[in-house]
N, C-alpha and C positions, 0 to 999 in steps of 0.2 A: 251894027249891033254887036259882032263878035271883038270888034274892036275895040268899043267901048266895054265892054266885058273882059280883055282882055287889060285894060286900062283900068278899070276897078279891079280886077286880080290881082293888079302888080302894088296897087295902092294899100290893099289889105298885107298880106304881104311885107312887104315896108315897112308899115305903121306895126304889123302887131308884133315884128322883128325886134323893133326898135324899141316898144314896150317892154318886151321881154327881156331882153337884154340891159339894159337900163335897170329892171327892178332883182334882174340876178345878180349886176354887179353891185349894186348899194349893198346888198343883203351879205354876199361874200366877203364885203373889202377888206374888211380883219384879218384874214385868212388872206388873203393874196397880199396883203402888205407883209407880213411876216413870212411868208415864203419866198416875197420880193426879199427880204434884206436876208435870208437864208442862200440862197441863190447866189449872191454880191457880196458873201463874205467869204476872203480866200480861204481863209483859216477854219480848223473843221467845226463840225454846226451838231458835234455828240459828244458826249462827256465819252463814251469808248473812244471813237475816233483821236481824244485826247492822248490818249496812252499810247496811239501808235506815234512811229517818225513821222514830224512835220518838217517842213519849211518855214512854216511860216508860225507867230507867236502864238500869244493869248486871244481865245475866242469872244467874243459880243455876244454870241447868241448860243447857247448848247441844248435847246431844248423847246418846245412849243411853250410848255408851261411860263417857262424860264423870261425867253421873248415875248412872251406876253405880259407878263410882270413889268419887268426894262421900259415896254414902250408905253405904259400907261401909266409907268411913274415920272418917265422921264418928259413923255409926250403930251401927256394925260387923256382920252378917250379921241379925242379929233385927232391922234397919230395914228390910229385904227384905221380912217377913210384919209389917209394922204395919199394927194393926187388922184381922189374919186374923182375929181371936176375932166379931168382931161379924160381919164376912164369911160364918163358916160360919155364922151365926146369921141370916143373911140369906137365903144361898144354900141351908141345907137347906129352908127352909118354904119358901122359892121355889121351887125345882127340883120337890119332893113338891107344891105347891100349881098347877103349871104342868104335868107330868108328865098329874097325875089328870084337870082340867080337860079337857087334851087331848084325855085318853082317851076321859071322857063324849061331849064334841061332837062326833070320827070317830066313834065308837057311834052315835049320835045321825045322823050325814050318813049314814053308810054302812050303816046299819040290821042290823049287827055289831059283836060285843063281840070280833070274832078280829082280831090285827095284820095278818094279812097281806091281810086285806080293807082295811084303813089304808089301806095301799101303794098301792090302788088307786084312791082319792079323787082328784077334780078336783084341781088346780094348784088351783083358784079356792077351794075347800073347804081346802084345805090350808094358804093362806095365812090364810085365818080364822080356822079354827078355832088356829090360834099364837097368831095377832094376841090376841083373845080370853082364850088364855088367860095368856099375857105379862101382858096388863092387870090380871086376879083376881091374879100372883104378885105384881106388884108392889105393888097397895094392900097385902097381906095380908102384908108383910117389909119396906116402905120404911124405916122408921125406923131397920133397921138398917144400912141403905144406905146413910143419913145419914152415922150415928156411925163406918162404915166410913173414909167419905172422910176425913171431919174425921183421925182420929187415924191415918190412912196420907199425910195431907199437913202436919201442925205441922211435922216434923221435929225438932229440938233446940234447945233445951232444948222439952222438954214443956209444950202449953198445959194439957194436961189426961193427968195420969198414969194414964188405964185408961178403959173403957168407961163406968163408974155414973157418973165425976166429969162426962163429957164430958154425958150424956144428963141429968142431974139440974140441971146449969150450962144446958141448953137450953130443958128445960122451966120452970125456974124466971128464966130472962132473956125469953124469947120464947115461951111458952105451949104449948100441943098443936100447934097449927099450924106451930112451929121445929120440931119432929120430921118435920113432912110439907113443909118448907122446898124446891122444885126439884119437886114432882109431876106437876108441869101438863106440863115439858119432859121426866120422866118417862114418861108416859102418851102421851105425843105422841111419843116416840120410841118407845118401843116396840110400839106397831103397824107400823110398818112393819117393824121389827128383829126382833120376836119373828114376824112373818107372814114375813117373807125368811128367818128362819133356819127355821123349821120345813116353811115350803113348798120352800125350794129344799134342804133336806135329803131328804124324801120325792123331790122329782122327779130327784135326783142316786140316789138309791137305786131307784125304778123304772129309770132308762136302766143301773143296774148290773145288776140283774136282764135285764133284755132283755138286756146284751149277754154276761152269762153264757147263757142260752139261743143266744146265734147262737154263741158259742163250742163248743158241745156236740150237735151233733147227735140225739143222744138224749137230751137233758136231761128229766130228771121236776123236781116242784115244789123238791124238797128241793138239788137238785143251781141251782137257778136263786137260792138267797138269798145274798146278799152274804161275803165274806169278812171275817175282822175286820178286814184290811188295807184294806179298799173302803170299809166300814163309818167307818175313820177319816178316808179321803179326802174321804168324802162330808160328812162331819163340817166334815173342813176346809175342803173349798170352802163349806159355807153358812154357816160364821162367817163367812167372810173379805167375801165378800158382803155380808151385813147389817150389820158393823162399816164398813166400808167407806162406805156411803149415810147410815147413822145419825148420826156419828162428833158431826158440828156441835151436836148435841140433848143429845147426853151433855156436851161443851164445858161449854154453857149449863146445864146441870142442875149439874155440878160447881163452876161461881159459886154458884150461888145456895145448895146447902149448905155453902158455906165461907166466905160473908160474915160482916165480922166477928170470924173468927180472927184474934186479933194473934200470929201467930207473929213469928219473933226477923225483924228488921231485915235479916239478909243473904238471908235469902228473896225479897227484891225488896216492890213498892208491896203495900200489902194493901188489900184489897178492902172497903171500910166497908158496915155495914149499910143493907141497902134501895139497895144501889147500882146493881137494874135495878129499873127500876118493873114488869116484866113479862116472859114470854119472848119477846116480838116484839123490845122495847126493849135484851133483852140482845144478843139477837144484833145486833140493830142496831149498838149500841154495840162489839161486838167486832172487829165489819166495819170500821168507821170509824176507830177507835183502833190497833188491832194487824193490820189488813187482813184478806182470805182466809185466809193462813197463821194466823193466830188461832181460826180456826174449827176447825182441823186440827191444832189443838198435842196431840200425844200418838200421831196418826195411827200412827206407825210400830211404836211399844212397845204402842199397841191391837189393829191386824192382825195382829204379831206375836204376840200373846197372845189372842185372838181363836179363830184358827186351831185351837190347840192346847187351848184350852178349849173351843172346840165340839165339834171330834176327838173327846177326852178323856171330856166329859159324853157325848154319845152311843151310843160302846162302851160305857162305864160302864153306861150306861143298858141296855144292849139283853142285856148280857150279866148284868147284875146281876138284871135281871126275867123272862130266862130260866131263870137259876138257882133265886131264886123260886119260880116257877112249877112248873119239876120238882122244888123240894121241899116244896110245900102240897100237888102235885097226890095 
């Protein structure tokens, strides 16, 4: 019996990860498409930035506004969700791959298989136990994280018309290892990013509970858990948090899977293959070349989207494996 329980745990789990996830990436993609091709443009991405020395020329993109304009004339509305298809194929076995992990290690720290004994875990356990499991989602869905970026940042004309051409042209130019191309600045960013977002989502959600008990004087358990409006705050403040600190890692991860794409010439310089020896070396190189702001190119359409994709996946989540739940139970 606890086995079988513990088999429908991991299923719910899973499934309302992979829900969630899935319905926060469709809803964001605008916003990460344009941060993607923010990100991937050497040249600066602000009309100040213009006025300082460059290296490099004329900008593509100087503005959210600006880039959004660009790719819905040029793209017209379906440039918005390029390469959603690989995204959700990224983002469900992620979310379902990161969800369940989770679950195990709070079970595992807090010597309960119950959520609301979760809630109750050290700051110190909470950030771990993210961290942790951020790292198993992403070995176990990188590749499509890859083919994500690539075919959300070509733009027009198309380097590669669909997912199979992109991923089949990788492996056969640059081996297995061109699929796991950015992992190191991957895995390094997300320990901090996936332990800030799941710890300071838990600690946003205890201080909501407490402060639903000091609101209610006779508050019981059931009257002290979050509302789904709280539940999305909390959501938002720990994206924005951990997008915020990580922001530089992701920069550098998004070189290194796009070295090499020759997209069309008004896109600005394109980035030749093996052009960081390393992620120390990239970032290095991005300091020096493009300065501080370089490091930060997309910041605004990341937080922006960020926010509302933590929000987003976390209701998703809490409401999707409640539901679940009272319909296995």
């Amino acid at each position: 019996m606890e086995e079988r329980g513990q088999l429908k745990r991991a299923f719910i789990d899973a499934t309302a990860g992979a829900i969630s996830g899935a319905i926060s990436r469709t809803v964001t993609s605008p916003l990460d498409v344009i941060k993607i091709r923010f990100q991937v443009q050497l040249e600066p991405t602000t009309q100040w930035a213009l006025l300082t020395r460059t290296v490099y020329g004329n900008s593509k993109y100087t503005g959210m506004l600006q880039a959004s304009k660009d790719i819905l004339r040029e793209e017209g509305l379906p440039g918005f969700w390029r390469g959603n298809v690989p995204a959700l194929l990224m983002v469900m076995p992620y979310t379902a791959i990161q969800f369940s992990v989770l679950h195990k290690l709070k079970t595992f720290a807090s010597g309960s298989s119950k959520a609301e004994d979760h809630v109750n875990l050290s700051p110190y356990l909470s950030y771990i136990s993210g961290a942790l499991a951020g790292c198993a989602a992403t070995v176990g869905s990188y590749p499509f994280d890859l083919l994500r970026t690539i075919l959300a940042s070509q733009g027009e004309p198309k380097v590669y018309p669909n997912m199979r051409a992109a991923a089949v042209d990788i492996f056969r130019t640059r081996g297995i290892q061109g699929l796991y191309s950015g992992l190191t600045p991957t895995l390094v960013e997300i320990v901090p990013y996936a332990g800030l977002q799941f710890g300071t989502y838990d600690t946003f959600k205890r201080w909501m509970m407490a402060w639903n008990h000091l609101r209610s004087s006779n508050a019981i358990h059931g009257d002290e858990h979050p509302s789904s409006f709280q539940l999305f705050i909390c959501g938002l403040a720990a994206g924005t948090c951990a997008k915020a600190v990580c922001h530089p890692l992701d920069v550098v991860k998004k070189r290194f899977q796009i070295e090499g794409l020759q997209r069309h010439p008004r896109y600005g310089a394109r980035l030749e293959p093996r052009a960081y020896r390393n992620m120390y070396d990239g970032l290095r190189r991005i300091l020096i070349e493009e300065g501080w702001a370089g490091l930060y190119k997309g910041i605004v359409p990341s937080i922006v989207k960020a926010a509302p994709a933590g929000a987003v996946t976390f209701v998703a989540y809490e409401y999707t494996s409640d539901w679940l739940e009272s319909t296995l139970t």
